[in-house]
C-alpha distance (Angstrom), angle and dihedral (degrees) to the residues before:
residue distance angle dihedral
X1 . . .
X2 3.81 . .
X3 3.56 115.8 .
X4 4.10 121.3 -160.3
X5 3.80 122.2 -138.9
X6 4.06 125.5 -157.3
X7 3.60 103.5 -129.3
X8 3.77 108.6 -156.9
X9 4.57 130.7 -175.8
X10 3.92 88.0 32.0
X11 3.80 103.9 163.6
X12 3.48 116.0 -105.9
X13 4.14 84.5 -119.9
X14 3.18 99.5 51.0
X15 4.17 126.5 112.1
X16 3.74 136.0 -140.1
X17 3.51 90.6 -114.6
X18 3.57 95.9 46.9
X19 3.92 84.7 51.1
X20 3.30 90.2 51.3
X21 3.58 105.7 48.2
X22 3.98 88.6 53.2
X23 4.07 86.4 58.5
X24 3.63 94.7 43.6
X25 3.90 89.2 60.8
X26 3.80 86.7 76.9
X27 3.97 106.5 38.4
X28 3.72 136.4 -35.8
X29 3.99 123.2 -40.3
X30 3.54 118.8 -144.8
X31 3.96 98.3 -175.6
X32 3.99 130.8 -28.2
X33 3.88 113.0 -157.4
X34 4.22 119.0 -168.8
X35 4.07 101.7 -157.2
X36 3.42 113.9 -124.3
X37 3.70 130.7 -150.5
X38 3.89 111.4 -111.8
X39 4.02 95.6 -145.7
X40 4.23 98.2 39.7
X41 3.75 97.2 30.1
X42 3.72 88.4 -144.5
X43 4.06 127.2 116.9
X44 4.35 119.6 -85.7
X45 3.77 85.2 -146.9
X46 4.11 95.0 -101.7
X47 3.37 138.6 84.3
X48 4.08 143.5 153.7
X49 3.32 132.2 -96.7
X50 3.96 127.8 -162.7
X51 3.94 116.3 -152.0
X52 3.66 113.5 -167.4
X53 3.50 91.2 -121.9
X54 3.72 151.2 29.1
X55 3.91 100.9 -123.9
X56 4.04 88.0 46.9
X57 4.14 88.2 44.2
X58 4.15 83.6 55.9
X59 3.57 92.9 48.8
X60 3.47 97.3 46.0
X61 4.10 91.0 50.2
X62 3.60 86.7 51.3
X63 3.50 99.8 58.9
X64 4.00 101.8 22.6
X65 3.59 96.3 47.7
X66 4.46 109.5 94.6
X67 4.10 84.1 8.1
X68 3.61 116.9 149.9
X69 4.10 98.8 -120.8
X70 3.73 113.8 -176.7
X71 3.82 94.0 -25.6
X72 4.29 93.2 -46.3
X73 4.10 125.0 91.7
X74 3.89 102.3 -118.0
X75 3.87 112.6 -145.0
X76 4.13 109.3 -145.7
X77 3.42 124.6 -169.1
X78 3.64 138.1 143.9
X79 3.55 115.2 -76.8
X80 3.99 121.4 -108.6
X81 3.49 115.6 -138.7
X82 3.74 121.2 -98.8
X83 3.65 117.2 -92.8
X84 3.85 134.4 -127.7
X85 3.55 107.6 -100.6
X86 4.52 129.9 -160.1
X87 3.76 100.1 -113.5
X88 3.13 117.4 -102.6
X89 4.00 120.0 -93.6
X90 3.93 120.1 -144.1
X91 3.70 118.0 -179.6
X92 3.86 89.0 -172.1
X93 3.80 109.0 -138.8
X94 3.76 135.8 98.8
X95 3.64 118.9 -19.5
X96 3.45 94.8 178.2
X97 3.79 96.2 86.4
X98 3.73 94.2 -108.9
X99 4.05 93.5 133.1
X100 3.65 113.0 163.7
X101 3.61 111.7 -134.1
X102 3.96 110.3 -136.1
């Protein structure tokens, strides 16, 4: 079974494929995704990748996790799953702070 790492201190500059390519040195990479922010468009510096298996996914936190990557220490570990968040509320109106008192 696939097993999904958190890939944290990815450089800002750095692709999926180059992310990728780093993983696949130590076992068989199902995806790598770099997080993007929605209003910039640009990288938050971590990401996920998915090794094929568990045995590669420990090898691959063994020797990615503290590596210099690109000139930043990358911290690896296995990836917890995502929790159940409170939807989110939106009262529409102005977020500019431009409240009229009443």
């Amino acid at each position: 079974m696939a097993k999904k790492l958190y890939v944290g201190g990815i450089p800002y500059s750095t692709t999926e494929d180059e992310l990728k390519a780093a993983f696949a040195e130590h076992g068989p990479v199902v995806s790598a995704t770099i997080i993007i922010d929605k209003m910039t468009g640009r990288s938050k510096g971590f990401g996920f990748v998915e090794m094929t298996n568990d045995a590669d996914a420990e090898k691959a936190i063994a020797a990615m996790n503290g590596k210099d990557f690109q000139g930043r220490s990358l911290t690896v570990n296995e990836a917890r799953p995502l929790e159940e968040r409170a939807p989110r509320r939106d009262f529409g109106g102005d977020r500019g702070g431009n409240r009229r008192m009443g």
